[in-house]
C-alpha positions as a Markdown table, in Angstrom:
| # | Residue | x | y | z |
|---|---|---|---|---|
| 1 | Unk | -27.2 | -39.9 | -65.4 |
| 2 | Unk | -28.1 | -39.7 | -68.8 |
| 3 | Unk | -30.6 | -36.8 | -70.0 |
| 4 | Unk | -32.0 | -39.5 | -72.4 |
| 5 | Unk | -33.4 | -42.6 | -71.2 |
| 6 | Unk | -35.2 | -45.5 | -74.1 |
| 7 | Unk | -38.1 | -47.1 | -73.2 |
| 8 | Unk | -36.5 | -50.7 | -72.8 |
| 9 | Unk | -34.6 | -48.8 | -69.5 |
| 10 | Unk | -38.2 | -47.1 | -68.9 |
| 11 | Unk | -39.8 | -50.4 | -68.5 |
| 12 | Unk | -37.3 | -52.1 | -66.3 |
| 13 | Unk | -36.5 | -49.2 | -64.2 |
| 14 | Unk | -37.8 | -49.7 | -60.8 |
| 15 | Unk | -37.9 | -46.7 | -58.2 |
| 16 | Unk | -40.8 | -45.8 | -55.7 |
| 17 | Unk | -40.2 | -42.1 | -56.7 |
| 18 | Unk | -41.1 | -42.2 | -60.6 |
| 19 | Unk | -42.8 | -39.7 | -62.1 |
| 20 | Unk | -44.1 | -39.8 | -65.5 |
| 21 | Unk | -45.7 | -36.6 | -67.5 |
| 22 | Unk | -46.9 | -36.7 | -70.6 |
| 23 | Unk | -46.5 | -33.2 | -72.7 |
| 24 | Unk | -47.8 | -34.3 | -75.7 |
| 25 | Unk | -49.5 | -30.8 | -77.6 |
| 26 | Unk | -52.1 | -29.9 | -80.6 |
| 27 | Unk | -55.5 | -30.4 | -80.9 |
| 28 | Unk | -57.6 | -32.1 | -78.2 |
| 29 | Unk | -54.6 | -33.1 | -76.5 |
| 30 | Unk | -56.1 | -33.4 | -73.0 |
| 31 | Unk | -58.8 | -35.3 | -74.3 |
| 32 | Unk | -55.8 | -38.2 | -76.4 |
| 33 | Unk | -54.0 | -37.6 | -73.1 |
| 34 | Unk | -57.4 | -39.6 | -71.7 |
| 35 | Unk | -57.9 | -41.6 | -74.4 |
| 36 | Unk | -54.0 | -42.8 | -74.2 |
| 37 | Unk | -51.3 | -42.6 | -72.5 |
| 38 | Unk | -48.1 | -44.3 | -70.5 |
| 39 | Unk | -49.7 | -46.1 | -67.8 |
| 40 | Unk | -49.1 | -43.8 | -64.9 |
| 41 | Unk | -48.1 | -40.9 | -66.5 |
| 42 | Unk | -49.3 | -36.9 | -65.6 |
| 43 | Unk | -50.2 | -34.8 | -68.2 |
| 44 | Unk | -48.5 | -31.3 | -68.4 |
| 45 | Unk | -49.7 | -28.6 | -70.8 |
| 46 | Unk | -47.7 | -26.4 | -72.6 |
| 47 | Unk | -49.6 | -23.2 | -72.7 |
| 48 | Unk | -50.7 | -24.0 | -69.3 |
| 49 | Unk | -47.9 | -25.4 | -67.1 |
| 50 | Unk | -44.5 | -24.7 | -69.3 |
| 51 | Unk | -45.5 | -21.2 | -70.6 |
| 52 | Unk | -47.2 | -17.6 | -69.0 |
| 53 | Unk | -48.8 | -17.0 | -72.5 |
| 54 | Unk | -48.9 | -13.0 | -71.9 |
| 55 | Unk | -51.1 | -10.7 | -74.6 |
| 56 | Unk | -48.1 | -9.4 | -76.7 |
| 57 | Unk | -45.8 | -11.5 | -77.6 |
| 58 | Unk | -43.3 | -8.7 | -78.6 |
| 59 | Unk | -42.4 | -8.8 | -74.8 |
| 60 | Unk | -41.8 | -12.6 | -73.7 |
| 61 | Unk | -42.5 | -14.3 | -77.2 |
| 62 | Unk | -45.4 | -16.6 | -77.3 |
| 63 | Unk | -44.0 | -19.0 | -74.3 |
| 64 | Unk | -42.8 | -17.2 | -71.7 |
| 65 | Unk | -41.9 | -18.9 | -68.6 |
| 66 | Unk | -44.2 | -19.5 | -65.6 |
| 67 | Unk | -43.1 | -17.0 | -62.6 |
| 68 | Unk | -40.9 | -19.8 | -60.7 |
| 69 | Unk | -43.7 | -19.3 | -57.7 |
| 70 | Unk | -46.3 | -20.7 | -60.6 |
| 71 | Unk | -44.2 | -23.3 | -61.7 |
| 72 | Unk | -43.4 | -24.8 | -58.5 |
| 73 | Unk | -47.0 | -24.6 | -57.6 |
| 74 | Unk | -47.4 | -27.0 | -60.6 |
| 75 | Unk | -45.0 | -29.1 | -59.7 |
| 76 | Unk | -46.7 | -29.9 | -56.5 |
| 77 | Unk | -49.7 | -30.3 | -58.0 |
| 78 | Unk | -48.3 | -32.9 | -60.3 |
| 79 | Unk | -46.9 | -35.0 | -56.7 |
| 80 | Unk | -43.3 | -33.8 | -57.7 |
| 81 | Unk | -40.7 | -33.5 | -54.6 |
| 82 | Unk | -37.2 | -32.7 | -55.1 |
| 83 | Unk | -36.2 | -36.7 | -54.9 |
| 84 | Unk | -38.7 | -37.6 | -57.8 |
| 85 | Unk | -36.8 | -39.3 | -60.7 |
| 86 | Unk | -38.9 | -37.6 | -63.8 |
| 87 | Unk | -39.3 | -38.7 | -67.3 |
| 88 | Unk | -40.9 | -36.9 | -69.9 |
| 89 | Unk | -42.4 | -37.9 | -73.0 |
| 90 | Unk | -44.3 | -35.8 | -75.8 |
| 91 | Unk | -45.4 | -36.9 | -79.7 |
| 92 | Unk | -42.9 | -35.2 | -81.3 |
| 93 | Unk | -39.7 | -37.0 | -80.7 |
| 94 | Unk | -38.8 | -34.3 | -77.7 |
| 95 | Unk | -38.6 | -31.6 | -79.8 |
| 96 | Unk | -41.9 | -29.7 | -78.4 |
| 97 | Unk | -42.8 | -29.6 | -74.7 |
| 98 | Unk | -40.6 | -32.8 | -73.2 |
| 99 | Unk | -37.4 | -31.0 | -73.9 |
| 100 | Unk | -38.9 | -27.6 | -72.4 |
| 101 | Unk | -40.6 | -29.5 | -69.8 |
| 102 | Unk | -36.8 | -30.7 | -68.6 |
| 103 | Unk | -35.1 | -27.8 | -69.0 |
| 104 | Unk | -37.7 | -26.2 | -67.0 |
| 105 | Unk | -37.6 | -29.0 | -64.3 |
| 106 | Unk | -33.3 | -29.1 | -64.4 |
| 107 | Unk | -32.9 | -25.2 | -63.8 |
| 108 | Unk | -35.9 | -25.5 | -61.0 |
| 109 | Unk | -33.5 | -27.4 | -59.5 |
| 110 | Unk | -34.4 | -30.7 | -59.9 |
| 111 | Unk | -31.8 | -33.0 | -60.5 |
| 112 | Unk | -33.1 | -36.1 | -62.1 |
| 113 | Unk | -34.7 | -35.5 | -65.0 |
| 114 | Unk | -35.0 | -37.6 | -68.3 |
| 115 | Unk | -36.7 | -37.4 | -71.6 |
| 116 | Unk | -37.7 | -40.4 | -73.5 |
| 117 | Unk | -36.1 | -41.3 | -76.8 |
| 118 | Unk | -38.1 | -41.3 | -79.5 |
| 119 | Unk | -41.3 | -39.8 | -77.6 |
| 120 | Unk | -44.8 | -41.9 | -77.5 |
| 121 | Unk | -44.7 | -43.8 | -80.9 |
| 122 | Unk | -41.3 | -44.9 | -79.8 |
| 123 | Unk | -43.0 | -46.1 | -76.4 |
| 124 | Unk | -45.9 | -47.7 | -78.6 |
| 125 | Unk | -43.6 | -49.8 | -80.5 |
| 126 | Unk | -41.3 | -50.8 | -77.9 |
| 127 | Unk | -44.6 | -52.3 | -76.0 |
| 128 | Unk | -44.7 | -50.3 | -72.7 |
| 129 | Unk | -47.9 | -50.8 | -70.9 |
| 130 | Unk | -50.4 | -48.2 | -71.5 |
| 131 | Unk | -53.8 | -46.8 | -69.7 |
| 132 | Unk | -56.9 | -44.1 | -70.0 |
| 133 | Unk | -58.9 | -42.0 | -68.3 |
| 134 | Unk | -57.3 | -39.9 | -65.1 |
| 135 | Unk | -54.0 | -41.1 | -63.3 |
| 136 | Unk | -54.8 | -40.2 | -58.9 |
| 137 | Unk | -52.1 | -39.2 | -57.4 |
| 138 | Unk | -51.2 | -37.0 | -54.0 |
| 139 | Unk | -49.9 | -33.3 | -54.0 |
| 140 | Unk | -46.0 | -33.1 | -53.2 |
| 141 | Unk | -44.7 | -30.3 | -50.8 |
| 142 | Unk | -44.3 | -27.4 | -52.5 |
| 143 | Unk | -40.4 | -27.1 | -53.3 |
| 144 | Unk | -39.2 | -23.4 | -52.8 |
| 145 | Unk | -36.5 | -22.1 | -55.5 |
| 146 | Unk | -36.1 | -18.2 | -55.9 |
| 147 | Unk | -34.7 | -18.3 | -59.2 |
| 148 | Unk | -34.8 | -20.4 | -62.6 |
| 149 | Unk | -31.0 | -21.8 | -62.3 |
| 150 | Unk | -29.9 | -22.5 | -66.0 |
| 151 | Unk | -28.5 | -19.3 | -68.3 |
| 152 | Unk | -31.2 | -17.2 | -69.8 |
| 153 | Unk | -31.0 | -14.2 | -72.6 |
| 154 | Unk | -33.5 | -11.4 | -73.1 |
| 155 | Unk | -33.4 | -9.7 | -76.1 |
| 156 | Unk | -31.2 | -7.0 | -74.9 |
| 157 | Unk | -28.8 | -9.2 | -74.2 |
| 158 | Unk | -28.6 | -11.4 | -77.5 |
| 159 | Unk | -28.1 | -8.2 | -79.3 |
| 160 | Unk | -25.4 | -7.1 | -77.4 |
| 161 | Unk | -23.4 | -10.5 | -77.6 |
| 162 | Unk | -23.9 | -10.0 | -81.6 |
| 163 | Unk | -22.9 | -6.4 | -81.8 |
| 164 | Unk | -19.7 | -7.5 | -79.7 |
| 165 | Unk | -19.4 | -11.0 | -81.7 |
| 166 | Unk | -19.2 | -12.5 | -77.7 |
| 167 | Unk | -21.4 | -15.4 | -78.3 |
| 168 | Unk | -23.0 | -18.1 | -81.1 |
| 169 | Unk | -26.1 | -17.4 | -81.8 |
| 170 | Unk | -27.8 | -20.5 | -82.9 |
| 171 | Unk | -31.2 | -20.4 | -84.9 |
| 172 | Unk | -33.1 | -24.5 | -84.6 |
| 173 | Unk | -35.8 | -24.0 | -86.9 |
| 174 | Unk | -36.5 | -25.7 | -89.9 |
| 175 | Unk | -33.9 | -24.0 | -93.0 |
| 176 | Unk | -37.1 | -22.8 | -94.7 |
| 177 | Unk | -38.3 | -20.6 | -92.2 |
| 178 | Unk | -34.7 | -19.2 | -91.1 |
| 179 | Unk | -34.1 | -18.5 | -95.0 |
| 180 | Unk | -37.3 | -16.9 | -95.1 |
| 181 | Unk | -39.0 | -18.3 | -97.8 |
| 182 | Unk | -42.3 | -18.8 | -95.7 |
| 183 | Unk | -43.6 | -18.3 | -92.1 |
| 184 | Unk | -46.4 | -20.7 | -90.8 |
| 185 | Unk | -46.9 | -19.2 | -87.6 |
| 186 | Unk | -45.1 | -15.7 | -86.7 |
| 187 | Unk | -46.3 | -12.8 | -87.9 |
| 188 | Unk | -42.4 | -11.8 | -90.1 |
| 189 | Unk | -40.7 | -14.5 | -92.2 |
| 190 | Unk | -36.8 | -14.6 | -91.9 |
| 191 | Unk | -34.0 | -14.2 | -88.9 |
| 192 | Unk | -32.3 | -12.7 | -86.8 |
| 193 | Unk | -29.3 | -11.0 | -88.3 |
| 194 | Unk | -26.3 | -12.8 | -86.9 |
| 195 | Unk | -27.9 | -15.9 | -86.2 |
| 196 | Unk | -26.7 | -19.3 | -88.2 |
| 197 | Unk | -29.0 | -22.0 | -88.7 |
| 198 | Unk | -28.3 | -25.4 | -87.1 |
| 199 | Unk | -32.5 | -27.5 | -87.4 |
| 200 | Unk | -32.9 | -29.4 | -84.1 |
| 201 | Unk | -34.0 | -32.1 | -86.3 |
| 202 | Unk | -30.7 | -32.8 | -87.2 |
| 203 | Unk | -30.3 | -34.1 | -83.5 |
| 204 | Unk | -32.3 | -36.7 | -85.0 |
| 205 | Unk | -31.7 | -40.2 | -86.7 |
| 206 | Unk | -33.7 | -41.5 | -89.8 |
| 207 | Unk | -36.1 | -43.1 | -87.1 |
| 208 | Unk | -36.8 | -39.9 | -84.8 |
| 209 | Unk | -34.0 | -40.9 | -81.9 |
| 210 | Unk | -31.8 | -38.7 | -80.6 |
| 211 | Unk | -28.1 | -39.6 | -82.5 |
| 212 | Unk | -25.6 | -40.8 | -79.9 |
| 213 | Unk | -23.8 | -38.7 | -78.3 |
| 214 | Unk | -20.3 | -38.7 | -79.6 |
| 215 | Unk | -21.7 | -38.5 | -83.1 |
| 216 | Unk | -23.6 | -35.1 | -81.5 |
| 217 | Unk | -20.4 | -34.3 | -80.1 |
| 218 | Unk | -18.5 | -34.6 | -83.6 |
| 219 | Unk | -21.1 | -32.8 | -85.5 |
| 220 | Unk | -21.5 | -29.6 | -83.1 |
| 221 | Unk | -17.6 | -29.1 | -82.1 |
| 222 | Unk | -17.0 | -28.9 | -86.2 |
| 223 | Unk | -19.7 | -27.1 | -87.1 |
| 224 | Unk | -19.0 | -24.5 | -84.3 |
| 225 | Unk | -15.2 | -24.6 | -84.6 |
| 226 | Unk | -14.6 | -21.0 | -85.3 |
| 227 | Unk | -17.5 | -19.7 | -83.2 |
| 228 | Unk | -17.7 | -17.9 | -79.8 |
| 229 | Unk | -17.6 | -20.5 | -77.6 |
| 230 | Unk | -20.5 | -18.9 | -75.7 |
| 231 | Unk | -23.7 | -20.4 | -77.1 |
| 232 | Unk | -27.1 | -18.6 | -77.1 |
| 233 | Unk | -30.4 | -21.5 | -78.6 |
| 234 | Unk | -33.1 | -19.5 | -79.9 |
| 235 | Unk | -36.3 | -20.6 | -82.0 |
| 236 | Unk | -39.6 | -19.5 | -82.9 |
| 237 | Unk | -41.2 | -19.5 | -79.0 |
| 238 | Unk | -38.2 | -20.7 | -76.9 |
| 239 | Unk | -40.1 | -24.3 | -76.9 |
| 240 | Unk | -37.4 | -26.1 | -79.6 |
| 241 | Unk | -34.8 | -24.5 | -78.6 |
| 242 | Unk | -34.7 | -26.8 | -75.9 |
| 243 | Unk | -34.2 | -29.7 | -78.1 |
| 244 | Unk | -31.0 | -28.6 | -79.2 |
| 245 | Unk | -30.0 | -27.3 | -75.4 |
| 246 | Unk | -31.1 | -31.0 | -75.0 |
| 247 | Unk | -28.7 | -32.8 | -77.5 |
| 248 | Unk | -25.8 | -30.2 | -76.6 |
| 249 | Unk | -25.9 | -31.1 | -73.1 |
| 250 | Unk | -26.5 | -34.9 | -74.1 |
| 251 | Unk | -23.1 | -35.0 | -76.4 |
| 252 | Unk | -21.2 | -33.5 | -73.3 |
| 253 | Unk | -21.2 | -30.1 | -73.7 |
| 254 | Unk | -22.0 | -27.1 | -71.4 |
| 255 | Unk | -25.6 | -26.2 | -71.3 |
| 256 | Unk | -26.0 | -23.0 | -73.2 |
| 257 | Unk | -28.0 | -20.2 | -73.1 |
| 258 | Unk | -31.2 | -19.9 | -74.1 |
| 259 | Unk | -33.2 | -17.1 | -75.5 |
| 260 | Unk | -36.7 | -17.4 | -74.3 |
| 261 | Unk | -38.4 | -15.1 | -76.5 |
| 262 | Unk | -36.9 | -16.3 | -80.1 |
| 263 | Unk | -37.8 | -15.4 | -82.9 |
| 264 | Unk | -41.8 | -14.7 | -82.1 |
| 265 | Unk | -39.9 | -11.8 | -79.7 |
| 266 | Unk | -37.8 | -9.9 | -81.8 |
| 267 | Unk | -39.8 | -10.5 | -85.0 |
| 268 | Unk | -42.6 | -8.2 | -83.2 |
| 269 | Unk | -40.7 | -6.1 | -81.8 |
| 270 | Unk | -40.6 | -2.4 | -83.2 |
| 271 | Unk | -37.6 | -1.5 | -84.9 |
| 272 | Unk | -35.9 | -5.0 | -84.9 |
| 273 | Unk | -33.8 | -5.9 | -88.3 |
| 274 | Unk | -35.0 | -9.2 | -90.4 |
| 275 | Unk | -32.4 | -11.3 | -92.2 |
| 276 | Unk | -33.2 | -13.5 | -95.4 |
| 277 | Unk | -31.2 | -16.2 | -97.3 |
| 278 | Unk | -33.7 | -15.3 | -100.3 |
């Protein structure tokens, strides 16, 4: 099954097991969440439900995961079993929470898991029903998993794989802020030394949908050609980064590694060297 579903196949697709969450983020998101949403969908917060914001972010970045005890609690909250068929939606064309929300979900375990193309506006235009106010739903068994099941890098371990030249290291934020010309929310402009810069929103088409996947395919075998075939995603919280694991994994390839902490991490942390393009 596809990773990405549109919302023509959302509409038609008929299964008593459907679960919809809405992982839209900013300001008063809760309170749009009420106001408007995919009629049956759950919402799932960020900070919340996809993160364990700690109180440094120089250990963990500033979205850590959930313990997978936590997580799994919220998954039964939110009436998810291990036969749900989940799709998840956020305002940013799956480049915030819906891409962490299904990496999260696919290395719980959970095996059918979809984001939708083009996010809510997409939804909006392609005229899926929509509701307010609070969705009821029942509590699922709680699904027991001992670890997260997709590859994950701590810092130690991404600086090792550069000192040894072992893996990619791929940086998916914006070129201005890998360059270091500015820095709108960490603390250190720049990169991490090593890292090349590939912006998830080049996964993108002119209208904010994913590019199909053989043109994916074509773009990330040449522009990784010479490179460790190993792949580590990193970007400023771990939360992006996703997108990219996303549209990797979507044009066929293996699903790399991600760094967790990205760049909020090692920017912090003492003694850490900054790159800069400038």
């Amino acid at each position: 099954m596809s990773p990405i579903i549109s919302p023509s196949e959302l509409k038609n697709l008929s299964t008593e097991n459907l679960i919809i969450l809405d992982a839209r983020v900013g300001k008063d998101v809760y309170q749009n969440y009420l106001n408007k949403h995919i009629k049956g969908a759950k919402f799932i917060d960020l900070d919340k439900d996809l993160a364990e914001v700690g109180e440094n972010a120089a250990f963990g970045g500033r979205h850590p995961l959930p313990s997978i005890e936590k997580f799994a609690e919220t998954l039964s909250n939110l009436g998810i079993s291990e036969d749900s068929h989940i799709v998840v939606y956020d305002d940013k064309n799956g480049s915030n929470a819906a891409a962490r929300a299904w990496w999260m979900l696919k290395s719980f375990g959970l095996k059918t898991v979809q984001v939708l193309d083009g996010g809510f506006q997409n939804a909006e235009n392609e005229g899926l029903e929509f509701s307010s106010g609070q969705e009821n739903f029942e509590k699922a068994e709680l699904i027991k998993t001992e670890n997260w099941l997709l590859p994950i890098s701590l810092l130690e371990t991404v600086e090792n794989e550069l000192t040894n030249y072992s893996s990619t290291l791929i940086d998916v934020r914006d070129a201005y802020r890998y360059n270091g010309e500015s820095e709108p929310i960490d603390l250190v402009a720049g990169h991490i030394p090593g890292a090349i810069n590939i912006p998830f929103s080049e996964n993108l088409d002119e209208n904010g949908n994913f590019l199909k996947p053989e043109i994916l395919k074509e773009k990330y075998s040449k522009l990784l050609a010479d490179k460790p075939q190993n792949l580590i995603i990193h970007c400023g919280s771990g939360v992006t980064a996703c997108h990219t694991i996303l549209a990797l994994h979507y044009a066929g390839f293996p699903i790399p590694t991600l760094y967790v902490g990205s760049w909020s991490e090692w920017s912090r942390r003492e003694g850490k060297e900054v790159a800069r393009e400038i």
